[in-house]
KOLGUDREN-266922 format. One line per field, with one value per atom (N, C-alpha, C): x, y, z; atom name; residue number from 1; chain. Coordinates in nm, 2 decimals, padded with zeros to 4 digits, m for minus. Each point is the difference from the previous one (the first is absolute). Example, Ala and Ser with C-alpha at 12.3 -4.5 7.8 and 13.67 -1.06 7.14 Angstrom:
2
xx: [01.32:m00.09:00.09:m00.04:00.09:m00.08];
yy: [m00.57:00.12:00.12:00.11:00.11:00.11];
zz: [00.78:00.00:00.00:m00.07:00.00:00.08];
atomo: [N:CA:C:N:CA:C];
num: [1:1:1:2:2:2];
cadena: [A:A:A:A:A:A];
//
This chain:
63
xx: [08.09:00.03:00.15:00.12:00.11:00.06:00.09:00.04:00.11:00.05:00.14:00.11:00.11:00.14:m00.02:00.00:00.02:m00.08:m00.14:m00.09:m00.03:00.07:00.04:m00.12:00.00:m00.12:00.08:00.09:00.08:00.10:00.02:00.08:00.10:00.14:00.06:00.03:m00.05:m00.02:00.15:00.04:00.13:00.05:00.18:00.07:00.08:00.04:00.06:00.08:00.14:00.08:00.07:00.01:00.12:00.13:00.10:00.10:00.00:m00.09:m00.04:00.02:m00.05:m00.02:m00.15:m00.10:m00.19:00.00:m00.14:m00.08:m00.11:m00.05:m00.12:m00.06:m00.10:m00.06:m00.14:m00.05:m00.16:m00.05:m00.10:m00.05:m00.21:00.01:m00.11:m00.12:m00.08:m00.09:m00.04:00.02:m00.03:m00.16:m00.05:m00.13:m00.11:00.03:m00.08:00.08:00.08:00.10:00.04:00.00:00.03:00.16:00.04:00.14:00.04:00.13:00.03:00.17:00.03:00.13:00.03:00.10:00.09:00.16:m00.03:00.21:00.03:00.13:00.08:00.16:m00.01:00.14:00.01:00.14:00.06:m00.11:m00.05:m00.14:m00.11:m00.03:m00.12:m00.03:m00.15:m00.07:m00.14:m00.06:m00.12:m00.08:m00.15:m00.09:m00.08:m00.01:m00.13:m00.08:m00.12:m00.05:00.07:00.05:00.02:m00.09:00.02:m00.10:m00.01:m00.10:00.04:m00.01:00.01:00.03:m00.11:m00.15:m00.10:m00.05:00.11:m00.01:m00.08:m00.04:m00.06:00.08:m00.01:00.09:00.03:00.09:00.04:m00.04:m00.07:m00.02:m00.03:00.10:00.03:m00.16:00.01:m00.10:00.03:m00.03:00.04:m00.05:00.11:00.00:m00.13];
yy: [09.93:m00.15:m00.02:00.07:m00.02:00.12:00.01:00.14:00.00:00.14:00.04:m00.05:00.02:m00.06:00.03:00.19:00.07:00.05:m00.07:00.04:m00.15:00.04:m00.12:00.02:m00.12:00.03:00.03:m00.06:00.00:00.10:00.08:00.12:m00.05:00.04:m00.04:00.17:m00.01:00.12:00.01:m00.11:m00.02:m00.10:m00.01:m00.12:00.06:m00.12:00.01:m00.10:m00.07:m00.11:00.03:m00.12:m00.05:m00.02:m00.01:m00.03:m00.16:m00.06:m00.20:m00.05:00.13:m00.02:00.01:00.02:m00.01:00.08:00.03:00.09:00.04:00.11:00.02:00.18:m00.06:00.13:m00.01:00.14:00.02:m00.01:m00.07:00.03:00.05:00.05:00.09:m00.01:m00.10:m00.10:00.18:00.04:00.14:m00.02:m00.10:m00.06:00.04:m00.05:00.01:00.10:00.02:00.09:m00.11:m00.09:m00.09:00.00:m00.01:00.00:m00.13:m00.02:m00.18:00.01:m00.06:m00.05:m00.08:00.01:m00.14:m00.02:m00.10:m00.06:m00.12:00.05:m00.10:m00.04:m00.11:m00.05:m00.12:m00.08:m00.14:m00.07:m00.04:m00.07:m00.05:00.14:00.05:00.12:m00.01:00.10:00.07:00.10:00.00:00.11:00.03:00.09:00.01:00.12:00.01:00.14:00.04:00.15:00.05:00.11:00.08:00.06:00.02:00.00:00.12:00.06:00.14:m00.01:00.10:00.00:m00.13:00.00:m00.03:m00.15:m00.05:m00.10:00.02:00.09:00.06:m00.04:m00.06:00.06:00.08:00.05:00.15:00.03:00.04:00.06:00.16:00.00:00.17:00.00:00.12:00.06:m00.01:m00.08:m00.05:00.14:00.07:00.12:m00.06];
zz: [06.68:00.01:00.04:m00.05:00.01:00.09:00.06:00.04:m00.06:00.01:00.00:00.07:m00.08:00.08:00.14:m00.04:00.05:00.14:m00.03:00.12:00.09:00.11:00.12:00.06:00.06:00.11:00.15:00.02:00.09:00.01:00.10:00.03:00.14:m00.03:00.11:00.06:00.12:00.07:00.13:00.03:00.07:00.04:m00.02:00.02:00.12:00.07:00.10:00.03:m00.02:00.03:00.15:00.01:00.11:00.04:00.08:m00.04:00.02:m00.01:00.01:m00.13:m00.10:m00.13:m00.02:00.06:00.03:m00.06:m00.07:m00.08:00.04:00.03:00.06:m00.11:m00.08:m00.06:m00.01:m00.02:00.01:m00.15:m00.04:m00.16:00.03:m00.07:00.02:m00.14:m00.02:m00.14:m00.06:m00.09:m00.05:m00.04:00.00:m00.04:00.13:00.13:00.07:00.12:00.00:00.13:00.10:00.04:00.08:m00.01:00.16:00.04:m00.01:m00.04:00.02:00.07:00.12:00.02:m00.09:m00.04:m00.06:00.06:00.06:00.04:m00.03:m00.04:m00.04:00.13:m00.02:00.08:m00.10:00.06:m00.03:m00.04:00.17:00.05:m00.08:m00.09:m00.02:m00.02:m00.06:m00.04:00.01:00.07:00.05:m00.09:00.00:m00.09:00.11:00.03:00.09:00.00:00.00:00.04:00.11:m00.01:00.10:00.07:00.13:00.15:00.04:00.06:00.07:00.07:00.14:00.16:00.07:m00.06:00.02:m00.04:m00.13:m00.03:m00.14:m00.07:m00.11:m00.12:m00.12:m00.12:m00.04:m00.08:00.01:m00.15:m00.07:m00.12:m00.01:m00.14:m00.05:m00.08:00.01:m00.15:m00.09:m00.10:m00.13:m00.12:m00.09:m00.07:m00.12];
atomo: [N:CA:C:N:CA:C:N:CA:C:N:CA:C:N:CA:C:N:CA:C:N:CA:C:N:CA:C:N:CA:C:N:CA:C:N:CA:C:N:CA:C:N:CA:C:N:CA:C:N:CA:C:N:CA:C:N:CA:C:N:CA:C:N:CA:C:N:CA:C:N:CA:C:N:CA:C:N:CA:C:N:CA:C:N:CA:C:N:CA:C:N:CA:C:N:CA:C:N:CA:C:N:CA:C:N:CA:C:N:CA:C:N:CA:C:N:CA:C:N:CA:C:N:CA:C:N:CA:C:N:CA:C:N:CA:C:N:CA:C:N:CA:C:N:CA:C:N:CA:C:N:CA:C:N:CA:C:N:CA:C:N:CA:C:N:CA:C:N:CA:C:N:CA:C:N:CA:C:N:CA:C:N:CA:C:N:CA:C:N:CA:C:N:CA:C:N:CA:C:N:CA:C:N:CA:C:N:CA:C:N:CA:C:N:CA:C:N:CA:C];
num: [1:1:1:2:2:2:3:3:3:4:4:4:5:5:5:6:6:6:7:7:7:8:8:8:9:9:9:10:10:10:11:11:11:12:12:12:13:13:13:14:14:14:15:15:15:16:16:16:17:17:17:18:18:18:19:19:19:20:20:20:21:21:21:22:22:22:23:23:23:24:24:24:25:25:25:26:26:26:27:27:27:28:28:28:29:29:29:30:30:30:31:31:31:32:32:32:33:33:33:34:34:34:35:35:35:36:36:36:37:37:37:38:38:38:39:39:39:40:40:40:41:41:41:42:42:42:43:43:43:44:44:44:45:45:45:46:46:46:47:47:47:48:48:48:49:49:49:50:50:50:51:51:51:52:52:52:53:53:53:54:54:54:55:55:55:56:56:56:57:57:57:58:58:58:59:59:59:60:60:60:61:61:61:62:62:62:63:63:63];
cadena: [A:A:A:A:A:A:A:A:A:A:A:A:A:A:A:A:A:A:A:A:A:A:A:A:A:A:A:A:A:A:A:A:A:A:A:A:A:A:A:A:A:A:A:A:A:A:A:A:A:A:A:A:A:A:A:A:A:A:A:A:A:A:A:A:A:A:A:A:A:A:A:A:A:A:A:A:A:A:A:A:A:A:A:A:A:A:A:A:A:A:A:A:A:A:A:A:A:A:A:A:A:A:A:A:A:A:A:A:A:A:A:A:A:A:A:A:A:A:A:A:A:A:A:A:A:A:A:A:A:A:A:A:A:A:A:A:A:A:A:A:A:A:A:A:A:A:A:A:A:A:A:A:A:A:A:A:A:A:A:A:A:A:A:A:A:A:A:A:A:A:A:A:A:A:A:A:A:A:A:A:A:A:A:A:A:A:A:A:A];
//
């Protein structure tokens, strides 16, 4: 019913800043393997699946 503190669903797999001040990292749902961009700027802020060459979602094998 509850989970742990400690058991995230969400994994941050990589960050990447700018010299703008922009944020750009990958989070990866440990639930289903699904890739997610997330960025941040001033502007704004965006969530989306990440895409493969082909236009596919990208999902890991979930342990």
């Amino acid at each position: 019913m509850f989970r742990k503190k400690e058991d995230k669903r969400f994994a941050e797999k990589l960050v990447q800043t700018s010299q703008q001040g922009s944020l750009i990292s990958i989070w990866v749902d440990r639930q289903t393997g699904v890739n997610y961009i997330y960025t941040w700027s001033a502007q704004g802020c965006t969530l989306t699946p990440l895409l493969d060459e082909k236009g596919e979602v990208i999902v890991e094998q979930v342990e």
